[in-house]
GUDORO-335653 format. One line per 4 residues: number of its first residue (from 0); their letters; for each residue y negated, x negated, z of C-alpha. Coordinates in steps of 0.5 Angstrom, whole numbers, plus 2048, in hexadecimal, padded with zeros to 3 digits. Last residue first. Example, Ala and Ser with C-alpha at 12.3 -4.5 7.8 and 13.67 -1.06 7.14 Angstrom:
2
1) sa) 802/7E5/80E; 809/7E7/810
# end
This chain:
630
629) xxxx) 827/854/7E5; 821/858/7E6; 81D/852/7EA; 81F/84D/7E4
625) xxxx) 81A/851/7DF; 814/850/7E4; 816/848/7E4; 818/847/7DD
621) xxxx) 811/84B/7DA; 80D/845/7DF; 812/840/7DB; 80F/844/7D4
617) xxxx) 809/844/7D6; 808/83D/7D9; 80B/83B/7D1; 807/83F/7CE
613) xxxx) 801/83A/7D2; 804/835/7D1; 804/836/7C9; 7FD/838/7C9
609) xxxx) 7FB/832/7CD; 7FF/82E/7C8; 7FC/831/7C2; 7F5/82F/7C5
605) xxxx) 7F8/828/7C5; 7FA/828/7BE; 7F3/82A/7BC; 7F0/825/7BF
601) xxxx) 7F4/81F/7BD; 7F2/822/7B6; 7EB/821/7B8; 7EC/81A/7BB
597) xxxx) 7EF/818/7B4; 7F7/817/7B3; 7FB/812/7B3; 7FF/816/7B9
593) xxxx) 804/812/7BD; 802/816/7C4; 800/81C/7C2; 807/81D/7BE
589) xxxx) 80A/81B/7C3; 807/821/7C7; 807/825/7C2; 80E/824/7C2
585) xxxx) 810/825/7CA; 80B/82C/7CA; 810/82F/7C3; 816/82C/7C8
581) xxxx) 814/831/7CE; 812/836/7CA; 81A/836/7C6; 81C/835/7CD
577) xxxx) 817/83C/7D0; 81A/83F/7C9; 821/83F/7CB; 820/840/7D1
573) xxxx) 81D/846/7CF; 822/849/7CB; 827/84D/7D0; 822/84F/7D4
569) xxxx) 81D/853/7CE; 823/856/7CC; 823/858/7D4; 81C/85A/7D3
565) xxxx) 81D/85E/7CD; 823/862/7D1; 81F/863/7D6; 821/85F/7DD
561) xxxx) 823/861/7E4; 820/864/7E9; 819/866/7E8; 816/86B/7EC
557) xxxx) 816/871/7E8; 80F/876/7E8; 80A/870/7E6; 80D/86D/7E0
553) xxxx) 812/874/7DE; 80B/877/7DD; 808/873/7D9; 80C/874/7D4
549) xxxx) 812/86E/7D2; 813/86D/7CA; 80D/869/7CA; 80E/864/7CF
545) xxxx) 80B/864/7D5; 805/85E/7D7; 808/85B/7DD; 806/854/7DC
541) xxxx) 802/854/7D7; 7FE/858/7DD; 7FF/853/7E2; 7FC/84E/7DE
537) xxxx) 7F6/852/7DD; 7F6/854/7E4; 7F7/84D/7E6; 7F0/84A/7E1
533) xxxx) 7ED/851/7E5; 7EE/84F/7EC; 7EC/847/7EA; 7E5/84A/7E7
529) xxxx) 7E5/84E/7ED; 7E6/849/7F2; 7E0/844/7EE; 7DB/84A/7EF
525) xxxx) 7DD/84A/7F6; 7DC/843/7F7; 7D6/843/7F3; 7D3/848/7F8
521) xxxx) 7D1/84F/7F6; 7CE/853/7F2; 7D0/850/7E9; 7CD/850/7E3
517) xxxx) 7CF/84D/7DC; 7CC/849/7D7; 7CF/849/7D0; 7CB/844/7CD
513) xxxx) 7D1/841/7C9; 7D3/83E/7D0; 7D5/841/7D6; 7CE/840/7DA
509) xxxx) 7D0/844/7E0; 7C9/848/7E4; 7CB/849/7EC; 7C7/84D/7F1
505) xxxx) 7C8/84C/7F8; 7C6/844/7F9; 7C4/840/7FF; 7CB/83E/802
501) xxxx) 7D1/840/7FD; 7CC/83C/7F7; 7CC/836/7FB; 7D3/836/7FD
497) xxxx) 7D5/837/7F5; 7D0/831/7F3; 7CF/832/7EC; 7C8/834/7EC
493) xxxx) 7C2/837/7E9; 7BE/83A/7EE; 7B9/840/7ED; 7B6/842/7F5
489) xxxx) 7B1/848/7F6; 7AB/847/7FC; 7AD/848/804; 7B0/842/805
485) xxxx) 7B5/842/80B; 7BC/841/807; 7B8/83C/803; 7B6/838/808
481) xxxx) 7BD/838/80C; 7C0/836/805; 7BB/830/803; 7BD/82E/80B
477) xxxx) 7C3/82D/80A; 7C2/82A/802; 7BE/824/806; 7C4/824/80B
473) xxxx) 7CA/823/805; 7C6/81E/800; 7C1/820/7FA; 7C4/81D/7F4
469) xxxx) 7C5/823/7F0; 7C5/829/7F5; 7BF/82B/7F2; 7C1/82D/7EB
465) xxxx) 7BC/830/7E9; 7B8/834/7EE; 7B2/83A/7EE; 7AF/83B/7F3
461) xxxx) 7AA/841/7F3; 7A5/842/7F9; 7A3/83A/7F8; 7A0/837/7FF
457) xxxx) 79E/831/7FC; 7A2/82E/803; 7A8/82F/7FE; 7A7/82C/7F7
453) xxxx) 7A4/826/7FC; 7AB/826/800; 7AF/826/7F9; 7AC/820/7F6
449) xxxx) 7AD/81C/7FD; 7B5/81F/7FC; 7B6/81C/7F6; 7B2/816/7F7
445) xxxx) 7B7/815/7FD; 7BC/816/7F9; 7BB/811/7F4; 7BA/80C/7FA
441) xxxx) 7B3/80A/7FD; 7AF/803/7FD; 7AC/805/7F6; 7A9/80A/7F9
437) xxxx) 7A6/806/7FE; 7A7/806/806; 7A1/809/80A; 7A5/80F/80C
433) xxxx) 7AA/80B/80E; 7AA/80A/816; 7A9/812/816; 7AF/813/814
429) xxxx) 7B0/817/80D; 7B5/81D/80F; 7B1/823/80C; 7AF/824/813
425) xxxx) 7AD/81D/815; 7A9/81E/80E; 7A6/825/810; 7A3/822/815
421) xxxx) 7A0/81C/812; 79C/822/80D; 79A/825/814; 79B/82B/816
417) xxxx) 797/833/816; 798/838/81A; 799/840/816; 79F/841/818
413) xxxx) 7A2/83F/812; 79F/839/811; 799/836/80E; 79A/82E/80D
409) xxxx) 794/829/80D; 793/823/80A; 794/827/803; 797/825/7FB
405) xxxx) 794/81E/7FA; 796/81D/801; 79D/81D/801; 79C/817/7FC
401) xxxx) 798/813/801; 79D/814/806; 7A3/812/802; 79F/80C/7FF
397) xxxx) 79D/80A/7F8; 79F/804/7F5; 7A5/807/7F2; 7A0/80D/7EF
393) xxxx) 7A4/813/7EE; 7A5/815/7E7; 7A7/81D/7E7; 7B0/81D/7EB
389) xxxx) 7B5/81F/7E5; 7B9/825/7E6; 7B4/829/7E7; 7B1/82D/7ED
385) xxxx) 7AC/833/7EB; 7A7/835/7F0; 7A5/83B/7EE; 79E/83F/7F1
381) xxxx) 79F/847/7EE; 798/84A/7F0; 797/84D/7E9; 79F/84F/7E7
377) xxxx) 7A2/84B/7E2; 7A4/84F/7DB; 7A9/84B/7D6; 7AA/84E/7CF
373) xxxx) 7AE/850/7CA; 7B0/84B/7C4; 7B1/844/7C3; 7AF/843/7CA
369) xxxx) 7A9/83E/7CB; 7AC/838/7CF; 7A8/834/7D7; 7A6/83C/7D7
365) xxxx) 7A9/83D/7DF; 7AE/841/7DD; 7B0/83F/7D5; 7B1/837/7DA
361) xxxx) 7B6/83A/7DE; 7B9/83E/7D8; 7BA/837/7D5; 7BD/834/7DB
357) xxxx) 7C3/839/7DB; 7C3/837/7D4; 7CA/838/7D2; 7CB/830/7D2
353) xxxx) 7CF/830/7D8; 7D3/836/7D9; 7D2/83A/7E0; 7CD/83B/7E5
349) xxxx) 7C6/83F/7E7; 7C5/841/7ED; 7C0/847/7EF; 7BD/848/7F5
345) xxxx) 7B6/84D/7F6; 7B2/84F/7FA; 7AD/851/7F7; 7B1/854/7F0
341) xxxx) 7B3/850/7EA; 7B5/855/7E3; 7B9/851/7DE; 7BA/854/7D7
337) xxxx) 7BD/84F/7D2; 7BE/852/7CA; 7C2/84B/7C9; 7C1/844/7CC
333) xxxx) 7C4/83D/7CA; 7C3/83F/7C1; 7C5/837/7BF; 7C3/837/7B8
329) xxxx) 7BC/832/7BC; 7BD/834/7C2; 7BC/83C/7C3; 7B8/840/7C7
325) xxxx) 7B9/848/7C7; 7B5/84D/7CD; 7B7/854/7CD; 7B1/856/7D3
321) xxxx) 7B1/84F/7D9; 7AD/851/7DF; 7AB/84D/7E4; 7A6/84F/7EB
317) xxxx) 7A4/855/7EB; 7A4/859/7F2; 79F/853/7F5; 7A0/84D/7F8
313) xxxx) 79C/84A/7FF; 79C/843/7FF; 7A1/83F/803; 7A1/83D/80A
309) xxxx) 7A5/836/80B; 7AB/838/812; 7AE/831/810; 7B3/832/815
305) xxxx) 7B7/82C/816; 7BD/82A/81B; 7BD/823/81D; 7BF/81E/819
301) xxxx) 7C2/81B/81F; 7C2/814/823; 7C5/813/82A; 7C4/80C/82B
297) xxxx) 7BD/80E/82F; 7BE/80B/836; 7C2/805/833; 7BC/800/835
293) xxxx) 7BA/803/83B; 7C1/803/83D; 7C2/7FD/83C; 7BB/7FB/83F
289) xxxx) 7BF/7FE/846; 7C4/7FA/845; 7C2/7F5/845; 7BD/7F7/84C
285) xxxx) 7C4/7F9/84F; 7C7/7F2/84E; 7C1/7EF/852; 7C1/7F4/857
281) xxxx) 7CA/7F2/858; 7C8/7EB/857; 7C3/7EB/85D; 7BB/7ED/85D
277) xxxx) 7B9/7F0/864; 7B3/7F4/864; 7B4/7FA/860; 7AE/7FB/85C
273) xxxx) 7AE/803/85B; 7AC/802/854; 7B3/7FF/852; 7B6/804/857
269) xxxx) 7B3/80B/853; 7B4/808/84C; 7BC/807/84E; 7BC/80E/850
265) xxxx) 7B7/810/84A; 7BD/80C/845; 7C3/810/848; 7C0/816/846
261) xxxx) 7C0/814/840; 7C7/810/83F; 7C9/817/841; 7C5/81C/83C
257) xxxx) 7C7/816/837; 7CF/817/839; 7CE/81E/838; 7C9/81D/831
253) xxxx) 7D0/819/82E; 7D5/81E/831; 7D3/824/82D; 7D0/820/827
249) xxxx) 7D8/81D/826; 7DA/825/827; 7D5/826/821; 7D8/820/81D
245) xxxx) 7DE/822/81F; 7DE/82B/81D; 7D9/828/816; 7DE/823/815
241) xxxx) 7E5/828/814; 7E1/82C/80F; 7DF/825/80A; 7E6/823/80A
237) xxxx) 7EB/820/810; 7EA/81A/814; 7E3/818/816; 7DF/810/816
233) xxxx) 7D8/80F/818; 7D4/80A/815; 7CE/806/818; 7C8/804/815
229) xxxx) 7C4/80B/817; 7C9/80F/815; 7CF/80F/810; 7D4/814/810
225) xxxx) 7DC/812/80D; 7E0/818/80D; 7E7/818/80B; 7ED/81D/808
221) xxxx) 7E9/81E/802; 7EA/822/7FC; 7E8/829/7FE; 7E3/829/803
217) xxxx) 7DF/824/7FF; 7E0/829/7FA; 7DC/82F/7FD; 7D7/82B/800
213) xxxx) 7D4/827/7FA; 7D0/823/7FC; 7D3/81D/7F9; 7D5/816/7FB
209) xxxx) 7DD/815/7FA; 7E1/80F/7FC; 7E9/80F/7F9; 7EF/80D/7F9
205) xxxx) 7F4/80D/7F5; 7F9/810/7F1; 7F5/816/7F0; 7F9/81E/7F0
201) xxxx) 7F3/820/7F4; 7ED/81D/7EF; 7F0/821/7EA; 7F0/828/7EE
197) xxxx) 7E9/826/7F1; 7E7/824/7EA; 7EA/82B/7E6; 7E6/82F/7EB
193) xxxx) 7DF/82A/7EA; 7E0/82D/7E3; 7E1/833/7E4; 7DB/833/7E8
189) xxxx) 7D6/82F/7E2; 7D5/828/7E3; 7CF/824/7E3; 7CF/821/7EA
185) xxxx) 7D6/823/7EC; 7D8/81B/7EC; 7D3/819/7F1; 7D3/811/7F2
181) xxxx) 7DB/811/7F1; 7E0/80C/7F3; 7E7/80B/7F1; 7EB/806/7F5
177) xxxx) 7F2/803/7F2; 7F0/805/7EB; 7F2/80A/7E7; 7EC/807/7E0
173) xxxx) 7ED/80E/7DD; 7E8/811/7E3; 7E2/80C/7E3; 7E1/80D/7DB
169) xxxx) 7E2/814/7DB; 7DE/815/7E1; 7D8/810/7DD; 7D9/815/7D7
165) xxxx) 7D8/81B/7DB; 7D1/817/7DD; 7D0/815/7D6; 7D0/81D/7D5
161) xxxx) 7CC/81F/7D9; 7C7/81A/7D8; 7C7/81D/7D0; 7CA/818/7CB
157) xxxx) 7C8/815/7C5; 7C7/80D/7C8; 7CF/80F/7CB; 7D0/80F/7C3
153) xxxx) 7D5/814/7C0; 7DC/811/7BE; 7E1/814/7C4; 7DE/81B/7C2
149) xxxx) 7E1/821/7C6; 7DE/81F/7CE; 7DF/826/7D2; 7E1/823/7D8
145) xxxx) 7E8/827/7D8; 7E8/823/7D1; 7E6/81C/7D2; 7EC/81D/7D9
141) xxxx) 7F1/81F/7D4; 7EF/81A/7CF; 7F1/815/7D5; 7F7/818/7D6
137) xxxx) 7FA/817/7CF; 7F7/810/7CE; 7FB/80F/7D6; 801/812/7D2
133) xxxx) 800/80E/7CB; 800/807/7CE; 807/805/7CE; 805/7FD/7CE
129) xxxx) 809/7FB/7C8; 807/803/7C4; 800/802/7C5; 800/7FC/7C3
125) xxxx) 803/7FD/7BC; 7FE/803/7BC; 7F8/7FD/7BC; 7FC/7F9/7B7
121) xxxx) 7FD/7FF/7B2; 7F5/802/7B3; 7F3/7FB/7B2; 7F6/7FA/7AB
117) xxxx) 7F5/802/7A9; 7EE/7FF/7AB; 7EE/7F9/7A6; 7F1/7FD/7A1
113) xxxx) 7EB/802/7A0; 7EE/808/79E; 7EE/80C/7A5; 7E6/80B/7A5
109) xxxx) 7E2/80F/7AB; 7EA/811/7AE; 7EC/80A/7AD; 7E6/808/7B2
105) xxxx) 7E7/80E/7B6; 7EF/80B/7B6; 7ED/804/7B8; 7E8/805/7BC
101) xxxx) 7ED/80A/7C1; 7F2/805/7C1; 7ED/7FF/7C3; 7EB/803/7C9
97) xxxx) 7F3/805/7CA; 7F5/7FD/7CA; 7F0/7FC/7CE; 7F1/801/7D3
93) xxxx) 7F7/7FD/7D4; 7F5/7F7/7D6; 7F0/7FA/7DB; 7EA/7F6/7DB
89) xxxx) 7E5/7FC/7DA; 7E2/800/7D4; 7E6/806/7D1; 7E0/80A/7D3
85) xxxx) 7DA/807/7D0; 7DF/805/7C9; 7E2/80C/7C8; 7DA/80F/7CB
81) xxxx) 7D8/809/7C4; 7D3/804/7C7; 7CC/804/7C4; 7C9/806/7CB
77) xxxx) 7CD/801/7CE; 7CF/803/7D5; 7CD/803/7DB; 7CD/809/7DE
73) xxxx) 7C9/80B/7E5; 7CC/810/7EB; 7D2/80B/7EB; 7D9/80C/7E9
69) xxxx) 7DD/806/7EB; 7E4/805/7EA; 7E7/7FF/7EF; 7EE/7FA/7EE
65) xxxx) 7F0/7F7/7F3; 7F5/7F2/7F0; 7F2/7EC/7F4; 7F4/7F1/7FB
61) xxxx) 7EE/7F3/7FF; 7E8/7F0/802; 7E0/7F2/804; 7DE/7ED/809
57) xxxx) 7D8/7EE/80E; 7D1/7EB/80E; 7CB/7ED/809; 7CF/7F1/804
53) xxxx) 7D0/7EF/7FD; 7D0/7F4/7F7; 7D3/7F6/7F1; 7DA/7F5/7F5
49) xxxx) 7DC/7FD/7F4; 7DC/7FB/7FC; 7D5/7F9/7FC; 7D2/7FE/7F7
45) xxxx) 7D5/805/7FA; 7D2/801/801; 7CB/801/7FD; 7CC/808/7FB
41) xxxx) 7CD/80B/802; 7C8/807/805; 7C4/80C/809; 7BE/80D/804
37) xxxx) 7C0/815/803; 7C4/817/809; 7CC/816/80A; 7D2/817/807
33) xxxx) 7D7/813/804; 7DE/818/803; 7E4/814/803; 7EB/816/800
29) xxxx) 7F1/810/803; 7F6/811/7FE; 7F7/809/7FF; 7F4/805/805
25) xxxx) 7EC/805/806; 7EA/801/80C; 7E4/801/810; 7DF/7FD/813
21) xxxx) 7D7/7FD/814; 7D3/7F8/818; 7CC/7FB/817; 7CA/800/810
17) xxxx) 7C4/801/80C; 7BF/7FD/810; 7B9/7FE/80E; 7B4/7F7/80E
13) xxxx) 7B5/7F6/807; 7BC/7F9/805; 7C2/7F7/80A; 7C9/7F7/809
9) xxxx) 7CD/7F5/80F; 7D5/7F5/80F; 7D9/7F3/814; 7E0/7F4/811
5) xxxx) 7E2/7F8/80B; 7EA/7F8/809; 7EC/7FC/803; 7F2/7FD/802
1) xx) 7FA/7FD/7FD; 800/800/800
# end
């Protein structure tokens, strides 16, 4: 069983200490989430162990054969670089064969009758033949798939960022290696997809370290917690769930010890100032113990418990309306004879495909985009805040308070009193020794979560949200659901996170695609549960479907005890037909595996494999209802 082993470790950045004398160790099937607020190291540390990094003291070892795959928040790769070329890079002796592979055959595909591609095409199938690299090239397609990437040969330079960052997880997760890690992987995809992640990521290898705010999934796929605070990292046994009952526990104990050492402290400070006259050891040793305490007073730090409590502008009984509104992208219509009324108290979530213009109807409502068709009405005492997905231009030699400033010194609250911008800082999790840092001294998601914090102190009474789940860590999220569930104005978020959508959403509006948008009252959750019922119900009614010599009649009246006389037909030859699925599936996948065909036809083979499988599953869930009544 192959580990990971970190002794001692110190990072610190300026004169911020990230982490102080930490160890741990990661063994195999080993499912750990790194949690911790914004700024706290947790990206620093991702960097030390994927070895792009160095501590200032401690040692970092594992075997020599270790072998660590890293998907970070930021890709490197080469815009002229191939997605084949971009997510078949590594060291890998093997992923190298299959690179060349899958070069050769788009470059015979291009020009099938140029010899010196026929040539390079033999040589690399050759390869792949002595190395037996078709299964791993079969997974490994499978994976470009379930993430939506089709076209291999496309430029990583003509890419959306969405869709570099699907290539990045691609890359990270064909490499199986010992240690996966992965710097927020949910980002950028749609639910279904960060389904399908959490049951791939559950079948792993390896181990795996993941950072992502996603609550829902770290409750999922890890079995592990590591919390980093204040320098110091805190280690839970079970998933996200199991953290919240220890960590409060931890808390719990924590403030009961700090009471005592409290009271302890005023007993010892009542003795120093009395004088007492006779100084032997036992006074000298008690005077030790008493700066000890005095220096450890304050040990217990929290995060504290946030109310923004800001005030917001009064808001009208018309705030959005959008009447028979059409927008399309370039040929690509996104939005059809789209209606959408939003009240004053408002919450509306928005989810679902990717590229099915979910941010596109963001920027319809708040007259960033004209409408092809139809119109867009904003009430008159309507004040948006509209938090996108890419910061404004923050001045990096501009500091925290001084940026704050520009919107406001002071802070009118919901009780009419007002706050000082420093306050509100604290609130927002900026301790007051790093007001006066500079913006370019902050992380990516303290950025983030500064940006945000000015939206809202503008006191807005329509927020509208997109995707701002992204880089924003699991505290600051907290307190962003708290708000939003007190804010008294109408709330649009555009998001993937199920667990945010479940905590501040009523209403859901589901991007399917091809411009169908569907509406949905109710949890994300819920609306998942229902899609799940109804996918069974459709099964179960194949399933049990009455054939056309039985009137509806016998099926409900006669409890069924043995088979019909067409179902026992159908009996005496479905093992026949399930061996004949169960051998049409082995050939295509052969077929898969030894093609000489173009990345398009490798394709359609696989669209005519799932279609097998799943008659295939048909006929085996068929057996089973069937085998009951024989």
């Amino acid at each position: 069983m192959k580990e990971l082993r970190v002794d001692n470790l110190t990072k610190t950045y300026g004169d911020k200490v990230l982490f102080d004398d930490i160890s741990f160790l990661v063994h195999t099937n080993d499912r750990i989430g790194l949690i911790g607020v914004n700024g706290t190291g947790k990206t620093s540390l991702l960097n030390i162990i994927a070895e792009l990094d160095t501590g200032d003291q401690g040692e970092l070892k594992h075997p020599h054969d270790y072998q660590i795959s890293y998907l970070s928040q930021t890709s490197h790769f080469n815009v002229n670089d191939t997605v084949a070329e971009a997510i078949f890079s590594g060291e890998s002796p093997l992923l190298n064969v299959i690179r060349e592979y899958e070069l050769a055959l788009a470059a015979l595909s291009e020009d099938g009758l140029s010899e010196a591609n026929q040539r390079r095409y033999a040589k690399a199938e050759e390869k792949m033949n002595a190395t037996d690299a078709w299964t791993a090239d079969t997974e490994a397609k499978t994976i470009l798939n379930k993430l939506g990437i089709i076209d291999i040969t496309k430029k990583i330079g003509e890419l959306s960022g969405g869709q570099e960052k699907r290539v990045a997880l691609a890359q990270a997760l064909i490499q199986e290696a010992d240690l996966l890690i992965l710097d927020e992987p949910t980002n950028h995809l749609d639910y279904q997809t960060i389904e399908w992640l959490e049951s791939y990521l559950s079948q792993y290898k390896g181990a795996i370290i993941i950072v992502t705010h996603d609550r829902y999934f770290l409750d999922k796929v890890t079995n592990r917690i590591f919390e980093l605070s204040f320098g110091k990292l805190h280690e839970y046994r079970g998933n996200y769930q199991t953290y919240l009952e220890q960590k409060a526990l931890r808390d719990e104990q924590e403030r009961g010890a700090e009471y005592k050492r409290k009271q302890l402290f005023k007993q010892e400070l009542a003795w120093i100032r009395a004088g007492v006259q006779a100084r032997g050891t036992k006074q000298k040793a008690r005077k030790e113990r008493f700066e000890d305490l005095k220096e450890n007073l304050h040990q217990v730090k929290e995060q504290g418990s946030i109310d923004l409590g800001i005030a917001t502008k009064r808001l009208g009984k018309k705030v959005i309306e959008a009447k028979h509104v059409s927008y399309s992208l370039g040929n690509q219509p996104l939005i059809r004879d789209f209606s959408l009324l939003i009240t004053t108290n408002e919450r509306l979530g928005i989810t679902g495909m990717n590229g099915a213009g979910k941010s596109t109807l963001l920027n319809l409502l708040v007259g960033r985009l004209e409408p092809d068709q139809g119109v867009i009405e904003i009430g008159e005492t309507v004040r948006i805040a509209y938090y996108t997905q890419q910061n404004e231009a923050i001045p990096d030699d501009m500091r925290m308070i001084q940026y704050m400033h520009e919107v406001a010194s002071q802070v009118k609250t919901a009780d009419g009193s007002e706050i000082s911008v420093t306050d509100m800082l604290e609130r927002f999790l900026f301790p007051r020794s790093q007001h006066g840092t500079l913006i370019r001294k902050l992380s990516g998601g303290e950025k983030r979560r500064l940006y945000l914090l000015k939206l809202l102190i503008s006191q807005p009474n329509v927020l509208i949200l997109d995707e701002p789940t992204n880089d924003l860590d699991i505290d600051t999220l907290t307190i962003l659901e708290d708000y939003l569930n007190e804010f008294s104005g109408a709330v649009i978020a555009v998001s993937h996170d199920r667990y945010f959508l479940d905590k501040t959403m009523e209403k859901l509006l589901v991007f399917e695609g091809k411009t169908v948008i569907k509406s949905h009252y109710g949890s994300m959750s819920e609306y998942l549960m229902k899609a799940q019922e109804t996918l069974s119900e459709e099964k179960v009614t194949v399933q049990n479907k009455p054939l056309e010599n039985s009137t509806s009649a016998e099926v409900i009246n006669k409890p069924k005890k043995k088979l019909t006389y067409m179902e026992q037909k159908e009996w005496d030859t479905i093992e026949e037909d399930i061996a004949i699925l169960e051998g049409k599936v082995e050939e295509l996948q052969e077929e898969m595996n030894h093609q000489n065909s173009d990345f398009t036809s490798l394709q359609k083979l696989q669209k005519e494999l799932q279609e097998t499988e799943a008659a295939l599953e048909e006929k085996l869930e068929r057996w089973e209802y069937l085998s009951e009544y024989i």
